[in-house]
N, CA, C and O atoms as CSV, one atom per row, in Angstrom:
chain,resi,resn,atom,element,x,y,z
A,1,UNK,N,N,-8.556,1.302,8.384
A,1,UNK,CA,C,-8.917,1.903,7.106
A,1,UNK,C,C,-7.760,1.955,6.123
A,1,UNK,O,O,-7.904,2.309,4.953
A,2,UNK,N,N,-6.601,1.584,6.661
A,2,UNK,CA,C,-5.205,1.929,5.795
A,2,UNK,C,C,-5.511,1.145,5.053
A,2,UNK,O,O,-5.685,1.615,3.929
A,3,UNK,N,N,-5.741,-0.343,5.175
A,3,UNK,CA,C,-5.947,-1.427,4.029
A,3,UNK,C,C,-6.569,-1.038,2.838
A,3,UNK,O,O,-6.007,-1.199,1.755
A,4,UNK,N,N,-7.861,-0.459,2.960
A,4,UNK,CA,C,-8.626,-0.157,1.670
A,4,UNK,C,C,-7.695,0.974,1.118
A,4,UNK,O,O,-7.055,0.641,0.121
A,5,UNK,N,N,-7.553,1.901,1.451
A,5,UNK,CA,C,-6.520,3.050,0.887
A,5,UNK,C,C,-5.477,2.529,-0.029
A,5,UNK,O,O,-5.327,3.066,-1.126
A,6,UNK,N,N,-4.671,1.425,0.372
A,6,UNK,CA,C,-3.904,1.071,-0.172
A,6,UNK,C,C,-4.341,0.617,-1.557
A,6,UNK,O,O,-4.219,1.032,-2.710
A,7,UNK,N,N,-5.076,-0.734,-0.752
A,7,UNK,CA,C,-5.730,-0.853,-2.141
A,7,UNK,C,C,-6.229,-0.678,-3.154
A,7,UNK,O,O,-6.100,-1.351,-4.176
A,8,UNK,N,N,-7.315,0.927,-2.858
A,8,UNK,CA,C,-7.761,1.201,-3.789
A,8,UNK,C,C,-6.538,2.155,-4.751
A,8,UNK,O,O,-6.508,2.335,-5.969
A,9,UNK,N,N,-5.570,2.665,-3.648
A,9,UNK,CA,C,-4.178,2.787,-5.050
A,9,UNK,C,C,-3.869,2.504,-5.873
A,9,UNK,O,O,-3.731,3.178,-6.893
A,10,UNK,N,N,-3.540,0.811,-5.611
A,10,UNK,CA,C,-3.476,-0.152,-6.644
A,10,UNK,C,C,-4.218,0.173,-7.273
A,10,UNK,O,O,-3.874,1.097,-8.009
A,11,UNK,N,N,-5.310,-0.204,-7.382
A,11,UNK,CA,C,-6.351,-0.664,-7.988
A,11,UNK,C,C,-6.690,0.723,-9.207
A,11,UNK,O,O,-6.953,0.911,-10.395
A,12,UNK,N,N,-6.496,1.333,-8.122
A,12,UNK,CA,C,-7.085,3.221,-9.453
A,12,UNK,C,C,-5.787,3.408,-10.269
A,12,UNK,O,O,-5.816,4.345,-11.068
A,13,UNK,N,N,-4.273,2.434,-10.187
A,13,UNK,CA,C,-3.549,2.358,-10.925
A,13,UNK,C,C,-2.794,1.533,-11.988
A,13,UNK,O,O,-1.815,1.597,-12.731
A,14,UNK,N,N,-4.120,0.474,-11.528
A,14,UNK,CA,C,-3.593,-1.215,-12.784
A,14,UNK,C,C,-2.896,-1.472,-12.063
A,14,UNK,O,O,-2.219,-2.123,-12.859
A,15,UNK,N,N,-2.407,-1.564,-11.231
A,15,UNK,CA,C,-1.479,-2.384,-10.856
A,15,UNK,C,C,-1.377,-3.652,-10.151
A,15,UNK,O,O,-1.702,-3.471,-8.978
A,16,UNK,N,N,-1.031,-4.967,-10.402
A,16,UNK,CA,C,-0.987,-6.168,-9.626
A,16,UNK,C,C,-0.860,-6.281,-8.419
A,16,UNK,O,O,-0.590,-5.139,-8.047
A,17,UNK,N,N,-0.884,-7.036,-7.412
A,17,UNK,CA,C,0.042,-6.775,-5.705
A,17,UNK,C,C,1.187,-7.945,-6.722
A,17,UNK,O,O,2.346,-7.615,-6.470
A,18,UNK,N,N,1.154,-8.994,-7.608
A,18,UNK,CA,C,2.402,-8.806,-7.341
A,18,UNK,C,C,3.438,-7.596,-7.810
A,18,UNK,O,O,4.589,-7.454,-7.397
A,19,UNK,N,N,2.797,-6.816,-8.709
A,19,UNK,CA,C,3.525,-5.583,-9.108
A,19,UNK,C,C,4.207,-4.931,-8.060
A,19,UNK,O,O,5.402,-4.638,-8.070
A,20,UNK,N,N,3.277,-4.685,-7.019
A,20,UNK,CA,C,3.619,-3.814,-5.954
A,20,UNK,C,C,4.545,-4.656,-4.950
A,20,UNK,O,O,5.514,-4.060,-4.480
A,21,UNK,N,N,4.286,-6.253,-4.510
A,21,UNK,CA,C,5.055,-6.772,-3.873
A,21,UNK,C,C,6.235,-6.640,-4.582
A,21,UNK,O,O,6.953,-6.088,-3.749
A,22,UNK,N,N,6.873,-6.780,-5.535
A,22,UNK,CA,C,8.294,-6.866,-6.154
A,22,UNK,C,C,8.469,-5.794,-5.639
A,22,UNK,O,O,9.162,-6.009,-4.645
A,23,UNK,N,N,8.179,-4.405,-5.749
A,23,UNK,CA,C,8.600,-3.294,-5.342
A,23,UNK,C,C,8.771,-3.206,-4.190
A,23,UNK,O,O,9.303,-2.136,-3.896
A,24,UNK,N,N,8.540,-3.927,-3.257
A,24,UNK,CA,C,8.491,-3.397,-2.065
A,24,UNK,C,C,9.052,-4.638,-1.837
A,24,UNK,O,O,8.565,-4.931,-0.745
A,25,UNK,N,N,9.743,-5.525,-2.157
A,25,UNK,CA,C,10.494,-6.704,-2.240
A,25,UNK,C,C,9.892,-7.627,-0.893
A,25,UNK,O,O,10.369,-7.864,0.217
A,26,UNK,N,N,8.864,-7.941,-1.433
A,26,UNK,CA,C,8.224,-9.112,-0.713
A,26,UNK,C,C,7.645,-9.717,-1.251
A,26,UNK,O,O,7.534,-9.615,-2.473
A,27,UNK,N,N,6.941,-10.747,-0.409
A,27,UNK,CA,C,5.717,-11.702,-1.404
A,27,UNK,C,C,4.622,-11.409,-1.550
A,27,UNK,O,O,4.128,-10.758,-0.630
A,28,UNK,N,N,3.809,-11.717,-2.655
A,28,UNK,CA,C,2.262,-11.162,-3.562
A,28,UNK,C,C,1.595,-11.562,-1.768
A,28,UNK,O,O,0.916,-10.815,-1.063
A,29,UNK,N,N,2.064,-12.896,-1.458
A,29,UNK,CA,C,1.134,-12.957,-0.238
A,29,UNK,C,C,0.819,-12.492,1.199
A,29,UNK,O,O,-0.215,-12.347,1.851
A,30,UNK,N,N,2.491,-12.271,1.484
A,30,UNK,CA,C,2.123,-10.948,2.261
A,30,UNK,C,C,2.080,-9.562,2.379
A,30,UNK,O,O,2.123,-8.912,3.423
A,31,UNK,N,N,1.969,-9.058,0.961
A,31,UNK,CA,C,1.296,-8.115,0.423
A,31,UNK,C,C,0.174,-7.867,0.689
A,31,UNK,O,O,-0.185,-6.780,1.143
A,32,UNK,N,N,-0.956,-9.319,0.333
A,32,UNK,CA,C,-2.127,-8.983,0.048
A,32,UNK,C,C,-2.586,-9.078,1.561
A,32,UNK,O,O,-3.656,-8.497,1.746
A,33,UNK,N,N,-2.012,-9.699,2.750
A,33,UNK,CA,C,-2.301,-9.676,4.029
A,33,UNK,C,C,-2.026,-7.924,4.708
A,33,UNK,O,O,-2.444,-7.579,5.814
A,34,UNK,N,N,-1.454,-7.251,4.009
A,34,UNK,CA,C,-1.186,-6.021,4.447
A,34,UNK,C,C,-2.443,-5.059,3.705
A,34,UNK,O,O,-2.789,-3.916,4.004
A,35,UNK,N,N,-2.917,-5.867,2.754
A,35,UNK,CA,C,-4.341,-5.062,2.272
A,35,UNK,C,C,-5.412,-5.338,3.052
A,35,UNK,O,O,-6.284,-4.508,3.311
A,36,UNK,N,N,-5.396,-6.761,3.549
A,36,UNK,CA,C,-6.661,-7.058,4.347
A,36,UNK,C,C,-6.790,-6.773,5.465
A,36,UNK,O,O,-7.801,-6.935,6.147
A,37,UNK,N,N,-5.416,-6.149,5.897
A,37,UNK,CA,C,-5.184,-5.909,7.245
A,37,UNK,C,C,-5.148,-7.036,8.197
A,37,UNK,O,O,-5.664,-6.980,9.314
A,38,UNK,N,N,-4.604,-7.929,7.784
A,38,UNK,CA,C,-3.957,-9.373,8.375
A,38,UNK,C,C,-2.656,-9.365,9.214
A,38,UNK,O,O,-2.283,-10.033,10.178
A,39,UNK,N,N,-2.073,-8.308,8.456
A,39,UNK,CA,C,-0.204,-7.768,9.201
A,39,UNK,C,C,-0.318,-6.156,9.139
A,39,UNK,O,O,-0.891,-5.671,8.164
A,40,UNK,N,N,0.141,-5.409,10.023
A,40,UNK,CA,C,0.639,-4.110,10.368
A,40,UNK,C,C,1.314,-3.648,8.923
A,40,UNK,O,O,2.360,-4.267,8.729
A,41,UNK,N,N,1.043,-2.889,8.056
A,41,UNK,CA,C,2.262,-2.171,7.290
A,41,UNK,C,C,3.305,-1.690,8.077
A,41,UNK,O,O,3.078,-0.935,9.023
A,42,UNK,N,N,4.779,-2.170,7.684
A,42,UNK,CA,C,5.357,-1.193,8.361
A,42,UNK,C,C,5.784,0.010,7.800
A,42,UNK,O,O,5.599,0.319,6.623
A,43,UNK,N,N,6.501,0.865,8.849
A,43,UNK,CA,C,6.139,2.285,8.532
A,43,UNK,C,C,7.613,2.621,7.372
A,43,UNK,O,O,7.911,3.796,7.160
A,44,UNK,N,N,8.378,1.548,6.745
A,44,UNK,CA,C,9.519,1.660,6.117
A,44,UNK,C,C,8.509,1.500,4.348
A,44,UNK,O,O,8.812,2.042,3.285
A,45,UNK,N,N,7.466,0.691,4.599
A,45,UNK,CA,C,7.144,0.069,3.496
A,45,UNK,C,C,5.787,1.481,2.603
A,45,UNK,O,O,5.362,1.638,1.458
A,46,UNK,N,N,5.552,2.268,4.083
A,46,UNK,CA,C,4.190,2.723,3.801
A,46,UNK,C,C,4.929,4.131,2.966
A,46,UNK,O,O,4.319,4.914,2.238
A,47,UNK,N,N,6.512,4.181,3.340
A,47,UNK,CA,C,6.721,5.720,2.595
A,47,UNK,C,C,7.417,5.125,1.469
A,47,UNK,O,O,8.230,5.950,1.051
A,48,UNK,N,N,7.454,3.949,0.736
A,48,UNK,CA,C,7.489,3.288,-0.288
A,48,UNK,C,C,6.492,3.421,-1.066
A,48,UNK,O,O,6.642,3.677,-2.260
A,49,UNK,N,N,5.191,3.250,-0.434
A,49,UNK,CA,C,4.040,3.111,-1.168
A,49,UNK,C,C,3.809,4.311,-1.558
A,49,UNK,O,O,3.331,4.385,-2.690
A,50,UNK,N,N,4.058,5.701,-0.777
A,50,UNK,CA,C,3.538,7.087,-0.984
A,50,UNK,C,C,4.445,7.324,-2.117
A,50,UNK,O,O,3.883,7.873,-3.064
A,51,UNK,N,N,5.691,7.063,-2.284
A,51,UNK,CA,C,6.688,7.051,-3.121
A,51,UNK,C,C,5.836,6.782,-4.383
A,51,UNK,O,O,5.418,7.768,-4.990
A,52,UNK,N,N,5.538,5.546,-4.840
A,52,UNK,CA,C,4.944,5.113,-5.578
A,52,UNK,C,C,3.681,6.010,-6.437
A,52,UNK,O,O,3.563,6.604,-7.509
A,53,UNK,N,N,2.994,5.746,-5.442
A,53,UNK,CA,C,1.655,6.379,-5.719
A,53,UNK,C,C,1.894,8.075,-5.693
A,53,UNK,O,O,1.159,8.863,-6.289
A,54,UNK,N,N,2.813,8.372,-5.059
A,54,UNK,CA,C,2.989,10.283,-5.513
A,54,UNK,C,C,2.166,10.940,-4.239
A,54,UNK,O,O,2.016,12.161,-4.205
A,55,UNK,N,N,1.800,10.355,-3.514
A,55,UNK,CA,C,1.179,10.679,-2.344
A,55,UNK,C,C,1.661,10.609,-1.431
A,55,UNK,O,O,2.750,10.037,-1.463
A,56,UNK,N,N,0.969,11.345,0.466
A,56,UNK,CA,C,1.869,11.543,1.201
A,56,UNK,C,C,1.262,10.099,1.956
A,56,UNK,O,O,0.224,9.572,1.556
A,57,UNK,N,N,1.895,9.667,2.855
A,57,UNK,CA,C,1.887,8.643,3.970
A,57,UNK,C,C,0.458,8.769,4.528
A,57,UNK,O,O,-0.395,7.892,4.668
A,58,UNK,N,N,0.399,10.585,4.919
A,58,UNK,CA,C,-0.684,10.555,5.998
A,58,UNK,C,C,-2.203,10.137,5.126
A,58,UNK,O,O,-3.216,9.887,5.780
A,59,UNK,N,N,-2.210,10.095,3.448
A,59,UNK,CA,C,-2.786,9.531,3.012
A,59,UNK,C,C,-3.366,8.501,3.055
A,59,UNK,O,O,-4.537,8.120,3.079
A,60,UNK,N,N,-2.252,8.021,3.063
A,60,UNK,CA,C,-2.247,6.402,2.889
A,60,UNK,C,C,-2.729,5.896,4.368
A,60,UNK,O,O,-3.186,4.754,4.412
A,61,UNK,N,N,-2.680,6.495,5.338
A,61,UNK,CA,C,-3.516,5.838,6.391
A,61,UNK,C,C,-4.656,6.559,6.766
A,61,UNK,O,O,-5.188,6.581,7.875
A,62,UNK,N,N,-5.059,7.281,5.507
A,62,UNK,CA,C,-6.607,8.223,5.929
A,62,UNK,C,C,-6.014,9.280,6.696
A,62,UNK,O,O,-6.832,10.115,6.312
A,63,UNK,N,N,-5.320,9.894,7.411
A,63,UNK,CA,C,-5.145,10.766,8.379
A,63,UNK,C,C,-5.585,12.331,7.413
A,63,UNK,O,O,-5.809,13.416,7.949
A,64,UNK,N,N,-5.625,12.027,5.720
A,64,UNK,CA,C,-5.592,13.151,5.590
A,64,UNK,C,C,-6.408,12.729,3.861
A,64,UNK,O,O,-6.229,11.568,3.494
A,65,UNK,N,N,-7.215,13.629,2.939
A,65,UNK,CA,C,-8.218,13.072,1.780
A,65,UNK,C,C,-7.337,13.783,0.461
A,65,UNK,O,O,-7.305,13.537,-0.745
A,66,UNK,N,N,-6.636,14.807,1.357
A,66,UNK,CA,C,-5.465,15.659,0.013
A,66,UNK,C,C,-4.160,14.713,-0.185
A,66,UNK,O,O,-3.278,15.038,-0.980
């Protein structure tokens, strides 16, 4: 379920994956394999993303809807 979460981050924030890949200094493409759930997020990248988005981690993998 982490994949969609992520995504819909992006997504409820305009933002590109390559937007988000630069930030997280990788490629748009395996970015978008970490949305489809193709590759594991790792857990360095996912408190990047909470960073980002202003949210906590346990969010970002559903563990929690606040």
């Amino acid at each position: 379920m982490m994949h969609l979460r992520i995504r819909d981050m992006r997504e409820d924030n305009d933002i590109k994956q390559k937007e988000v890949a630069a930030y997280l200094l990788c490629d748009q493409s395996l970015y978008s394999k970490y949305e489809r759930e193709e590759r594991p997020l790792p857990l360095e990248l996912a408190f990047k993303l909470a960073d980002l988005y202003h949210v906590s981690v346990d969010y970002l993998v559903c563990r929690t809807n606040e």
